[in-house]
Each structure stands twice: as structure tokens, then as C-alpha cells.
N, C-alpha and C positions, 0 to 999 in steps of 0.2 A: 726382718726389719726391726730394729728396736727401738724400744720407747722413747718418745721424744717429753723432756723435762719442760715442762710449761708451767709459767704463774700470768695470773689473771691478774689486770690491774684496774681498779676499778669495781664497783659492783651497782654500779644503776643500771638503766635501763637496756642500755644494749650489753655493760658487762656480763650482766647475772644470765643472761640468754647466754654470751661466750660462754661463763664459764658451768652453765649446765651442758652443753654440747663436748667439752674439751672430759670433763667427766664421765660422758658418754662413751666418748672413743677409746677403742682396748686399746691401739698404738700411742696413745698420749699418756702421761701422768702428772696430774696435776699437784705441784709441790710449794705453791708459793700462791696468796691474796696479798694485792695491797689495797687497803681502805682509806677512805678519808676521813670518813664521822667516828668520833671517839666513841661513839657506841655498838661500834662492829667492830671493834677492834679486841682480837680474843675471842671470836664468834667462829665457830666451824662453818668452810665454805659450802658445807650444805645446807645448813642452817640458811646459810645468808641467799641461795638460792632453790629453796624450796625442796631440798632432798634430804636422804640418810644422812648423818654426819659419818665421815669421811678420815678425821684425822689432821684434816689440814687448817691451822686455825689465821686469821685472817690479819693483817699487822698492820704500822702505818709509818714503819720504820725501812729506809733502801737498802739498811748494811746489812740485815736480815735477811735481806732478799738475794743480795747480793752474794752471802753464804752459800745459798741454795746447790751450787752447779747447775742451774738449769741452762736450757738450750734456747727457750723464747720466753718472749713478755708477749701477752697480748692487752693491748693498748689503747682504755676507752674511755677517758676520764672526757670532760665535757670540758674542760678550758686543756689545753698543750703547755707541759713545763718545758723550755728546749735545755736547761740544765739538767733536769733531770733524765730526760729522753739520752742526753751526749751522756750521763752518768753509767746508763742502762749496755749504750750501744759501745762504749769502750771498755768493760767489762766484758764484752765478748758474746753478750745477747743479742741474738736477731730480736726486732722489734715491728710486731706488726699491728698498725696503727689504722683502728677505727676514726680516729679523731683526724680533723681535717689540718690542723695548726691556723686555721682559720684566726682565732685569736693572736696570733705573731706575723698576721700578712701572708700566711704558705707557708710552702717548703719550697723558698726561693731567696735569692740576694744572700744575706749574710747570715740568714737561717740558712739557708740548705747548705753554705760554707762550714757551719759548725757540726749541721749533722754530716754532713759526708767527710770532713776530717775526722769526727767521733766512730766513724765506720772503717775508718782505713788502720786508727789505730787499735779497734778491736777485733778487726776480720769479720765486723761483721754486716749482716742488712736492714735497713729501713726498708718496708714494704708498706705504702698507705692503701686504704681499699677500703669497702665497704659495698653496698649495692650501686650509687651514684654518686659522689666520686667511686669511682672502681669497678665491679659487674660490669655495669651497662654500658661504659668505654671500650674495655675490653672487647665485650662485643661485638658495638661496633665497629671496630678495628676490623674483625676474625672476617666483617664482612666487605670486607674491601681485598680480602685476598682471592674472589674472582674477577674482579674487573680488572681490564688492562688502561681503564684512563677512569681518573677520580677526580671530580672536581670541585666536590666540597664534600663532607660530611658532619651530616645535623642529628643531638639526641635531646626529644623532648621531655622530658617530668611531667608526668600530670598527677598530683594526689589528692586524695579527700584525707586532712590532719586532722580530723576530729576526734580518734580518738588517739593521737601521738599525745599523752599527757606533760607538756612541757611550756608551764607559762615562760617561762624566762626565755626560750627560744621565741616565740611567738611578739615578747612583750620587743626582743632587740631587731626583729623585722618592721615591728610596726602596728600590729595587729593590737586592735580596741582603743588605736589614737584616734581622733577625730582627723586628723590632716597628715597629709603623704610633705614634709615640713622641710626643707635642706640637711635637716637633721639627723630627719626619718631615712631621706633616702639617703646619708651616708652612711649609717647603722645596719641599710640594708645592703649597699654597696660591701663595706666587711662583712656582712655574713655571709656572703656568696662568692667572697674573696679564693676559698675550695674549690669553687666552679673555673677561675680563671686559671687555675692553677693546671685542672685540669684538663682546659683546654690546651693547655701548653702541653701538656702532658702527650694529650694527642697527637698535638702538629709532630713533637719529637718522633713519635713512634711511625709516621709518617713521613719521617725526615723533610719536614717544612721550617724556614726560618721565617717566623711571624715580623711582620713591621710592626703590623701594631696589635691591639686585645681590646675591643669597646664595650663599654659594658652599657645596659638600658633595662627599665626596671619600672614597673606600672603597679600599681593599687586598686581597689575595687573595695567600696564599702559596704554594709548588711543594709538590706533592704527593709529590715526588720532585728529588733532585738534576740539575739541568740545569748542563752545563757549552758553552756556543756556543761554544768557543775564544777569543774576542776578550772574553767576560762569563761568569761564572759565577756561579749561583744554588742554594744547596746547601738540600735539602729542611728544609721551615719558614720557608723565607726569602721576603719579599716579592721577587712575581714579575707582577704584574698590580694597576695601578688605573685607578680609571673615577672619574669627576668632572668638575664644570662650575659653572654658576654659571645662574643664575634671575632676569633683570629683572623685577620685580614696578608693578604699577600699580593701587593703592588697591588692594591686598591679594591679587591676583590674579598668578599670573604670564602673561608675554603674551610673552617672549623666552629661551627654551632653548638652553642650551649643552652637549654632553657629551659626553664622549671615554672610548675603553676603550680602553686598550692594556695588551698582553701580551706576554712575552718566550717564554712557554708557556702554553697554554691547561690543561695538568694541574696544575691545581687542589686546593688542599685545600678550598674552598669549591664547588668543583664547577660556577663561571661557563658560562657560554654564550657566544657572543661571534657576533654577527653577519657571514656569510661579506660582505655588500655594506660599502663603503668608509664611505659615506653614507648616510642615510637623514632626509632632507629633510621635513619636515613639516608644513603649514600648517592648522591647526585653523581652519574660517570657513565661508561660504555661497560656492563650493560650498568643503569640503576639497581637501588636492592633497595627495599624497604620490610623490617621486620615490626610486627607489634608485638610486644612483650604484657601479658597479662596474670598476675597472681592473684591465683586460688585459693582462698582459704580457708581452712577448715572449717567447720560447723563447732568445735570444741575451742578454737581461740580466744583468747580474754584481751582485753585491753593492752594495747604494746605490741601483741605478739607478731603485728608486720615486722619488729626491730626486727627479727631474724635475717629477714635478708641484708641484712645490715652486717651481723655478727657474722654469718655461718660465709659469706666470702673470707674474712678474717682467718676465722679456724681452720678452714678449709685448704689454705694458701701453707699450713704452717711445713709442714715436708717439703712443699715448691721453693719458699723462703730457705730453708736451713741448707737445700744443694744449689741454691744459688750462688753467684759471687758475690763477695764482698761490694757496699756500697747501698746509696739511695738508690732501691728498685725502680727502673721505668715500668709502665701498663703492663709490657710485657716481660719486663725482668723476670717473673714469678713465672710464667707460662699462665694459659687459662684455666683456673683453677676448677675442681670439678670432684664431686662428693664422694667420700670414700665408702661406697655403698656394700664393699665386700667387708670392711673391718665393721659396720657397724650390726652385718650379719652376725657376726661374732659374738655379739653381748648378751 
């Protein structure tokens, strides 16, 4: 098997975890960073993720990158450029994307028109993924192939974000406003716009024609002033929402999305919040219900859940490159699953 040419794009939070794992891997070579901040720019990508320098120094330029001959981009910047993205994918790079396009409404309507024509004329694939959107679908999916009648399938999110360091995510859901405001919730309605996407995502791979996608979305304030250091949230102030979106077929819903997250669980609404990560669903003959719980080590520092973020990305990259041409579905890639023997190797 030879080495497959990868550049990292991106190096926040979930990048710098990509691009320490793609590092990692003997079958990868990492030949290419793109940065944002002019002060990484010129910086070896081990520098910029915590290891030996390497050689590979980090740019903010695409024609640079573009030089490379690489075979992937892996794809984590926190807002989606769709020019840039059709730049990437008609040059002839698969492109596998942590980022949801969330910011451009999905990857639907006359986005998914421009990436999947940028795919046709570079041969090559869009793969989106990550743990939820991506993993946890997946999954689900894999669990419907003992039943012989299915009649919905629901996946819930339940997380403690305490220590996900990310005011700006937090501040566009709504979290330390005083009030859940028409405003609020349409700010919160686009950030979860990834979630409906990827309800669609499901039905397809189920071969379901959805009528409709409903989407419903609740708040919950701090019972008390919580201040994390990096976010604070001062008592009455939204500190936890939970919402998803419903594909319905002839009146019925038959595809569940939902997520809880919290920054504190003290409550003035007095929520519950489920201790397991996932909780996987399948209503049908027979039913299947899985709970998905992550372990984590006694040596992790703040962030380092993003992994399960990143390492589906990485992970997918050999699945991506013998796939066909085009925007990957769930199961475009196959289920993607750790390359435990190459990383004997190192």
C-alpha cells in the first residue's frame, strides 16, 4: 500500500488533533498546512501541534497547496468556504470535511450543485463526517441491517460542553443570553442546520423520500451563576439546549435527530441529561437499541474529546480515495474503522 499525500487544513481545535494523528500514521504523509492567522504562517506543523518539527512548514496561500500533488485535504476550519472547498475538489483532491457547511445552509440546494459538479470535474470525493454528524449515523444505520421491518430510527446526543473551549459556538446557540428570543432561536435553528442535513443523509441511505424535516429546539437557564473561566454564564441566563429535527413520511416521523448540551447541568428547569454519549435507536421487528459511552483517559487535557471528531475524518482517508467520484453518502466511504495494524508500526 503506498503512501497516501495529505495536507491539513486548518489547525484549531479539531485540526491540530487531525493533524497530530495523520503524522502519526506510517501509510500517510503529511505534505501540506493551510493556516489562517498570519502568525502561523511559516511555523512547522509540529510546532503548531505540539511535536518534533517535521519539515513541513504551514502557508495561507491555495496555489501552494495546490502544487503539492497531494491525494487529500483534511477539512476543519470553523466557518466552510464553498469556493474554496470547489477550488480544492477540481484540482483533483478528495476532500474530507470535519466542518458541517453549516454556515452556507448544508450541503444541499445549490451548495451541493456546486460541490458535486466540482467533484465530477476533478474525479474526485466530498466525504463529510465527524463523530455526529458522521460516526454515530453510521452506526445507526449498520443497526438496522438485522431487522426485517423498520419503523423509525432515533439518535440522541447528550453532552457535558464544559470543557469544549469555544465561546463563539456557544455565544451563536444562545448560551449567557437572558432570553430563548426569535432571534435566539433562529441562530440556533442555523447551527443545527448539519443536523437536518443529516437527517436527510439517513432517510437517503434508507432509501426514504422525506415530505417534510421539522425542526423544535428548547433552552434551559443556570440556576446559579457558573463562571468556566474561558465562558461565563450568570444565573437566569441560557446555559443548556436540546433540539433536532424529525423527517416525517406521510405524516409519520420515521428519522430522529436530537442533541442536549449543557455547559451545567444546574438548572432552573431541573433537566436530566443522559450520563451515555449516544443512545442509538431502532423502532422495527426486532427493535435494537445501542448506548455508546466514551472513556476517557486519565491523561487528557481540555479538548481532547475533539478526537472523536477528528480520528473518523482521518480514519476515512483510504475509504475516501477508492471510493467514486462525487459527494459521499453515510455510506459512500464504507464504516470507517482504525488502522490498528499500521499504527503498530511506528
Amino acid at each position: 500500500m503506498n503512501k497516501l499525500r495529505v495536507i491539513q487544513w486548518a489547525t484549531g481545535k479539531v485540526g491540530e488533533i487531525a493533524l497530530r494523528a495523520v503524522m502519526d500514521d506510517p501509510k500517510l504523509e503529511l505534505v501540506g498546512v493551510h493556516v489562517y492567522a498570519e502568525d502561523k504562517v511559516g511555523r512547522d506543523a509540529g510546532e503548531l501541534c505540539g511535536r518534533e518539527a517535521c519539515g513541513v512548514r504551514a502557508t495561507n496561500r491555495i496555489d501552494e497547496l495546490l502544487a503539492l500533488d497531494a491525494d487529500t485535504v483534511i477539512y476543519t476550519p470553523f466557518l466552510a468556504d464553498v469556493p474554496q472547498v470547489v477550488q480544492l475538489l477540481e484540482s483533483g483532491l478528495d476532500v474530507i470535511s470535519t466542518n458541517l457547511f453549516a454556515n452556507v445552509g448544508g450541503v444541499q440546494g445549490e451548495v451541493k450543485s456546486q460541490l458535486q459538479a466540482a467533484c465530477e470535474r476533478g474525479g474526485s470525493s466530498l466525504y463529510v463526517t465527524g463523530v455526529h454528524p458522521g460516526w454515530a449515523n453510521s452506526m445507526l444505520l449498520a443497526l438496522t441491517g438485522v431487522c426485517r421491518r423498520v419503523d423509525r430510527v432515533s439518535v440522541f446526543e447528550s453532552a457535558d460542553c464544559s470543557e469544549y473551549e469555544s465561546p463563539e459556538t456557544w455565544r451563536a446557540l444562545g448560551l449567557s443570553l437572558p432570553e430563548a428570543t426569535p432571534e435566539v432561536e433562529g441562530a440556533a435553528r442555523a447551527s443545527l442546520l448539519s443536523f437536518a442535513d443529516t437527517t436527510r443523509r439517513m432517510a437517503e441511505a434508507m432509501e426514504l423520500k422525506l415530505d417534510d424535516l421539522r425542526f423544535s429546539v428548547e433552552f434551559a437557564k443556570a440556576s446559579e451563576t457558573v463562571d468556566l473561566g474561558w465562558f461565563c454564564m450568570k444565573q437566569g441566563t441560557i446555559a443548556a439546549i436540546r433540539g433536532g429535527w424529525d423527517g416525517v413520511v406521510d405524516g409519520r416521523v420515521v428519522v430522529r435527530t436530537r442533541v442536549a448540551w449543557y455547559l451545567t447541568d444546574q438548572l432552573i428547569e431541573g433537566w436530566t441529561f443522559d450520563d451515555d454519549h449516544y443512545h442509538l435507536v431502532v423502532d422495527g421487528d426486532p427493535g435494537v437499541e445501542c448506548r455508546v459511552r466514551f472513556i476517557s483517559p486519565a491523561y487528557w487535557g481540555p479538548n481532547e474529546t475533539l478526537i472523536t471528531t477528528a480520528m473518523p475524518a482521518v480514519n476515512a482517508i483510504f475509504d475516501v480515495k477508492a471510493a467514486a467520484p462525487g459527494i459521499l453518502s453515510l455510506q459512500g466511504a464504507g464504516l470507517a474503522a482504525a488502522p490498528t495494524g499500521r499504527w503498530l508500526q511506528r
